[in-house]
N, C-alpha and C positions, 0 to 999 in steps of 0.2 A: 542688241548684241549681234544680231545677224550683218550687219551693217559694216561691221569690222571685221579689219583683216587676222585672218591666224595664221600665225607662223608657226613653225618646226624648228628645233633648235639646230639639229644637224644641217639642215639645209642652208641656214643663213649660219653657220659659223664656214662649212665647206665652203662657201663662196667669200664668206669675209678675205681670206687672205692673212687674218690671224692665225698664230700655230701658239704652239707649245712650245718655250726655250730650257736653258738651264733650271729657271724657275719659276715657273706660272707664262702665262699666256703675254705674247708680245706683239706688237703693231705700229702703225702710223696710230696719228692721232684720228686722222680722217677714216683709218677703216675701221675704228670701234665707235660706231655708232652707237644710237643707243637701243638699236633690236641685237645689234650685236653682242653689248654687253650684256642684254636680257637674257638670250641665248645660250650663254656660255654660266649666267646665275642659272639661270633653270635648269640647265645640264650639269650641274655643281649640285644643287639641290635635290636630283633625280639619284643621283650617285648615291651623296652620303646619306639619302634615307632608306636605301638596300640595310644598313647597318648600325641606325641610329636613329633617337627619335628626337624631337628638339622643334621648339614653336615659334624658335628666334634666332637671328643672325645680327652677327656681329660685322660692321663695316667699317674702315677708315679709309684715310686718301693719306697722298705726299701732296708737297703745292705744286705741282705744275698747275699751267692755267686750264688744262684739258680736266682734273682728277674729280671733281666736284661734279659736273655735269653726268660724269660717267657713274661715279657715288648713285645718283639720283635715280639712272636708268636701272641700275641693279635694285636700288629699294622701290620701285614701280612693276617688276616685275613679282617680286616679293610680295608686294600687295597683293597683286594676281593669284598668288598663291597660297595665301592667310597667315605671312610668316612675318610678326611683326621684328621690326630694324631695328638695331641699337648702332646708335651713328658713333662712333667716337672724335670725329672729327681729324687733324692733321697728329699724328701721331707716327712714331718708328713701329714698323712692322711689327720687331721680336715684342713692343708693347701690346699692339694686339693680340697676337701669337698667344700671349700670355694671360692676358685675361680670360681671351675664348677657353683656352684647356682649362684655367680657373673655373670659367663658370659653365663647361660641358656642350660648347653651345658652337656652330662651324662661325667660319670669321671668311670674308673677303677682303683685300689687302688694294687700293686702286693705285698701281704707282709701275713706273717705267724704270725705278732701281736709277742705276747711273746713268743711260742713257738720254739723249737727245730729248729739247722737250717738245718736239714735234712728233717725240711717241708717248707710248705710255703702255700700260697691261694691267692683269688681274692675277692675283695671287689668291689661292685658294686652300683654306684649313680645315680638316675635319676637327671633331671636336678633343681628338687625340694628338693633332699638329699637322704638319705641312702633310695634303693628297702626295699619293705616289705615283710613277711613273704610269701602273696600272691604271689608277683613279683618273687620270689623264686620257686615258685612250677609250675609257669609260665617257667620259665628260663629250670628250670628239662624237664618240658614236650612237649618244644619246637622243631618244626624239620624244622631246617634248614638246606639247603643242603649247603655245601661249597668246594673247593677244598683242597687236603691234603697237607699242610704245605711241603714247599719246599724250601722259600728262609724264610731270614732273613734280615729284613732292620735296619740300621743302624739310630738310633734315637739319636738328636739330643736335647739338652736341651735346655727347654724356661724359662728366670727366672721367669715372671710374678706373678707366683705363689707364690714364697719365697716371693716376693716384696710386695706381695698383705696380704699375711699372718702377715708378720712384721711390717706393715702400719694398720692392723685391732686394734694391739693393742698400739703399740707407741701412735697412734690418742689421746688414751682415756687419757693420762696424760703429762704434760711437763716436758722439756727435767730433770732438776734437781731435779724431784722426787725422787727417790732412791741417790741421790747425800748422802755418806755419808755409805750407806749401803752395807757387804761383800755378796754375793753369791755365794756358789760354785754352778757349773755343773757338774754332775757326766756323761760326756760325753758317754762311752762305745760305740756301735755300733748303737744307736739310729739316726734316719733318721732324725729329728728335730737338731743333734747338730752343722753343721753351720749354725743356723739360731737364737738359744735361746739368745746366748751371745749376737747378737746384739741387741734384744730388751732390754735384762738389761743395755746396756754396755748405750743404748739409752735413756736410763732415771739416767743414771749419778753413778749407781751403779759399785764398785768395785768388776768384775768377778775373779772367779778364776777356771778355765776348766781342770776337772779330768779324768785319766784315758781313754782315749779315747781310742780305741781298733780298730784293722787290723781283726779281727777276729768278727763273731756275736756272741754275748752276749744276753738269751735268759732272760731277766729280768720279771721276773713274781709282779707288784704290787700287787696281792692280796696275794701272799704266798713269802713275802722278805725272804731271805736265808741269815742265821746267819753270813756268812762270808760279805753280803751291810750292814748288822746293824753294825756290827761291822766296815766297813771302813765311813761310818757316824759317827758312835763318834768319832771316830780317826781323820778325817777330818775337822770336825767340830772345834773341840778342837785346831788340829793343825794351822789353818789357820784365827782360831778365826770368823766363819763365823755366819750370822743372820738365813740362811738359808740355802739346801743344797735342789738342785734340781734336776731330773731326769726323764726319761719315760718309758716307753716301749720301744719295737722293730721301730714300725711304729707311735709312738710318738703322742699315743691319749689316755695316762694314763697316768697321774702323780705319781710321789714319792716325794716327799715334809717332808722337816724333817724337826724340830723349831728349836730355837737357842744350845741346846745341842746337835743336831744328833740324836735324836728319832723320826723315821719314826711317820707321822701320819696317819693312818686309814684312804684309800680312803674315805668312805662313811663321816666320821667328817670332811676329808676336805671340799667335797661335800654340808655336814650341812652350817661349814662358810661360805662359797662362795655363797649358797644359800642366807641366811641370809645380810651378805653385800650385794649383788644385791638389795633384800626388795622381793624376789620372793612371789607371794600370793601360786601357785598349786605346786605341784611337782609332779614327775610320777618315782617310785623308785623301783628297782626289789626287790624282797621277803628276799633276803641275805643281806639285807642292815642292820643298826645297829637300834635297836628301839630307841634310843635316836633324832632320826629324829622327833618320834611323841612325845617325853614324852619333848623335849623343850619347845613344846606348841607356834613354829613362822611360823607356816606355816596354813592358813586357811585348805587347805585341801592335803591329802597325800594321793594318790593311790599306790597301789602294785603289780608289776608284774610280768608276768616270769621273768626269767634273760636273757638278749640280748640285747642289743641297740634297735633293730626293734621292743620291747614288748613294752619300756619304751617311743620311740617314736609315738606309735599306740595311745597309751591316751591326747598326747598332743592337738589333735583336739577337742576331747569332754572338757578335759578342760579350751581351748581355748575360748569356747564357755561362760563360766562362770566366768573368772579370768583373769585377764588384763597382768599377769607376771607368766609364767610357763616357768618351766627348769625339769631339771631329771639329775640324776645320778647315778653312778654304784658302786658295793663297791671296784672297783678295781681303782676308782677315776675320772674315765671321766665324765668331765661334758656335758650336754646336753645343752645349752640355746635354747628354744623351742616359742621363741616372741623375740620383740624388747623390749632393756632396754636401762637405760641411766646410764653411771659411769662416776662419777663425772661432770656432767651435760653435756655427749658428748654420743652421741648417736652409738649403739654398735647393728649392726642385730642380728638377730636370726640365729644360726649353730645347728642345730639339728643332729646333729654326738657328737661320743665323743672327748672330749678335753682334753688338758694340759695344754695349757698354762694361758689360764681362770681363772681355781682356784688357782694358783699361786700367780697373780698379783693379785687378791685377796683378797689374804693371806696377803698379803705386803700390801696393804692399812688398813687391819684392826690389824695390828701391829704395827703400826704407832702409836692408841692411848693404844694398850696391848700386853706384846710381845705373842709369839705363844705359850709358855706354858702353859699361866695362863688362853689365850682363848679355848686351849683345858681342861684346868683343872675347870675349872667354868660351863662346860656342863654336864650334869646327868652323874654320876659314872656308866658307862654301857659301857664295853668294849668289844670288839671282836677279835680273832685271827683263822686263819684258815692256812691250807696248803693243800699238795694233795699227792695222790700217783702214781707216774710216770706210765707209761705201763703196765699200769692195766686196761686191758679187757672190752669193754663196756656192752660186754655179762656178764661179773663178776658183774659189779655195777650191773648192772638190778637187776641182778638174788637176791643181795643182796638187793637191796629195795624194791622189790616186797613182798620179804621176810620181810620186815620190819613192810611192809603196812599192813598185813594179823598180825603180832604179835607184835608190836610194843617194848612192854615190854622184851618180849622173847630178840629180839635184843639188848635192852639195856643191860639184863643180860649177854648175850653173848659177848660185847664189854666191860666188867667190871664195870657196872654203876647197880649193882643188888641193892643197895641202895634206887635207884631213880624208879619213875613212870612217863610217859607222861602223862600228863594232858589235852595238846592238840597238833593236829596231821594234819599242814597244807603239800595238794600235788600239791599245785599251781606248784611247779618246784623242782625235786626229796623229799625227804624226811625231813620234817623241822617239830623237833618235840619240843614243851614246856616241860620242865620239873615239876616238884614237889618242886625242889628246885628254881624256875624260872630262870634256865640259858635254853638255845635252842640249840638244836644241829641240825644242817644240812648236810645231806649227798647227794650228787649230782652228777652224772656223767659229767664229760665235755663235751661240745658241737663241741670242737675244738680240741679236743684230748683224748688220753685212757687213760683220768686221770678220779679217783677218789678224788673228792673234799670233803674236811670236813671244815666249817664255824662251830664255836663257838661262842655264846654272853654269858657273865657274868657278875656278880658285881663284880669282880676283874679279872685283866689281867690274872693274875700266874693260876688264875683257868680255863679259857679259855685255856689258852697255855699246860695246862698240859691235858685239855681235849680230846683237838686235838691231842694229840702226843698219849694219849692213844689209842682213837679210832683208830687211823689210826694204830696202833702196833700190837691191837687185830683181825683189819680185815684181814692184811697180814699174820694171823696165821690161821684164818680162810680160 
């Protein structure tokens, strides 16, 4: 024993280069080693045993080709520590999510979400759902001694988890509901895709499972990329489908088109799905669409940063007041943050984000309207956003700092000399109202060295030409 090296957890996570983003820990693939992923287990483990007791932990991966390897390092340190592993293997997050609270017991999550697969991260659950902001700073400033990564255990898959995630929602309706209805699956390298087909397949709906992909596929819902719009109409058309589904990486965002192949807008998904459930609260980050409050069906609407962890931090205060609270993001995960009942069958609370939620949904409130005309009946207030890749976190700052001090100035400088901010919210980067009342938002990523621009408008073309602008005049700047 003396022979080997001990490590500190804070010591080798402060040097990784790894940080905390919107949601769980994020990196190269090259800086999460596997003392590193030890580090940030055992400082995970240190935390949620201040307040919990528990002999097991729950793990899964998305596919990238890095998530496995790093799987491995978390259950070696765990050895270390006498906390035997329950592997579930490639599964959607809100699946793990769900089992863990199911079965009382903390879950790590191995996946880079949408981004590049030349990274990846660690997502981390107490046995009550996603750590919090605190828990985070807890996990940072942790020191735990452990030994330095040496073997690699071979983990074994348990399905429990896929069973338990496909059983949460088949429950809510019988078998020949969807009997009659086309769905494609825009399969890609999403960790959810042998599992979504058998929920439709399970209520009677005619699947048709697209493009599935050997390679990861880095699908961003809040910034779709004109070559998925386009294989959506194409698809849609070809295969004559009601709807077309898909996720993210680790398959806790939705894409959701209506019957033409036209992407909907995380955040309108979000609206319906809300709406169909009868939610009374909501707890909604700052980039969300205003047409959430100018519907006028929700009693009461909070705003927050953007992250999972903000949007769930309000759910207890509103708990307290409101009998049916959820949250959601504009990149489309839902949060359900209580116990609701769909179609008189009763459906816990997952306060992580989801996908497959606001899907089924969708499909029941289509039933009596198709998806167009439910998104065409909501206030005329659209949004479109994108980002720019490998752009410097130091760069954004510097530029919204710059913002904050001149606002106007900025505008003039990104081509908008026309217009004046009227009003100037810095809940989470730079969200400014304009003169003409459209909003422009500019925000640094939390998960990577992107610079993000969100637009709202009264018409799409004006949003979309917003965003392309901004983000042409920054890169010239």
């Amino acid at each position: 024993m003396s022979e080997k090296q001990n490590l500190i957890s804070s010591e080798v996570i402060s040097s990784s280069q790894v940080s905390f983003g919107t949601s769980g820990a994020r990196g190269l693939v090259t800086q999460f080693t596997a003392d590193v992923c030890a580090a940030f287990t055992a400082a995970f483990i240190s935390t949620v045993k201040l307040n919990y007791s528990f002999d097991k932990v729950a793990i899964a991966i998305d596919n990238r080709p890095s998530s496995y390897e790093m799987a491995q390092a978390c259950a070696s340190v765990l050895g270390q520590l006498d906390i035997d592993v329950v592997f579930f293997g490639v599964i959607p997050t809100p699946a793990l999510a769900y089992v863990a609270q199911e079965e009382s017991i903390p879950a790590i999550m191995v996946t880079g979400s949408h981004i590049p697969f030349d990274r990846n991260g660690l997502k981390f659950y107490r046995p009550d759902g996603e750590i919090s902001k605190f828990d985070e700073q807890s996990i940072l400033n942790s020191h735990v001694e452990y030994l330095k990564i040496s073997s690699f255990p071979e983990l074994s898959v348990n399905p429990l988890a896929s069973d338990r995630y496909i059983n949460r929602y088949t429950s809510l309706f019988n078998n020949d509901w969807l009997s009659g209805s086309r769905i494609g699956i825009y399969e890609h390298s999403s960790s959810g895709r042998d599992l979504y087909f058998k929920i439709f397949e399970a209520f009677g709906a005619d699947v048709i499972r697209l493009e599935r992909s050997d390679s990861f596929v880095p699908i961003d819902t809040e910034a779709v990329s004109q070559e998925d719009r386009a294989k959506a109409l194409k698809w849609s058309e070809e295969h004559n489908l009601d709807l077309l589904f898909s996720t993210d990486g680790d398959g806790d965002r939705p894409l959701v088109s209506d019957e033409y192949g036209n992407w909907l807008q995380g955040d309108v998904l979000g609206l319906l799905t809300s709406a169909a459930l009868g939610i009374e609260a909501l707890s909604i980050p700052v980039s969300c669409n205003s047409i959430v409050e100018l519907s006028n069906v929700f009693q009461c609407v909070k705003r927050t940063k953007i992250g999972s962890p903000f949007v769930i931090d309000e759910f207890e205060t509103l708990s307290k007041h409101y009998k049916s609270v959820a949250g959601f993001e504009a990149n489309g995960g839902y949060l359900l943050g209580s116990d609701v009942r769909v179609n008189d069958r009763p459906l816990n609370a997952l306060p992580t984000r989801d996908a497959i939620l606001p899907v089924i949904m969708l499909l029941e409130l289509s039933k009596k309207n198709s998806i167009s005309k439910l998104v065409e009946e909501l206030p005329s207030r659209y949004t479109y956003s994108d980002r720019l890749q490998n752009f410097a976190n130091q760069k954004s700052n510097t530029l919204l700092e710059n913002g904050r001090k001149n606002p106007n100035k900025l505008l003039e400088t990104i081509g908008f000399s026309n217009l004046t901010v009227s009003h100037l919210n810095n809940v989470d980067g730079l969200r400014m109202t304009l003169s003409d009342d459209s909003i422009l938002h500019l925000r640094a990523s939390g998960n990577a060295p992107e610079l993000r621009c969100y637009v709202e408008a009264n018409k799409i073309g004006t949003a979309k030409c917003m965003v392309e602008t901004t983000l042409k005049k920054i890169l010239e700047i």
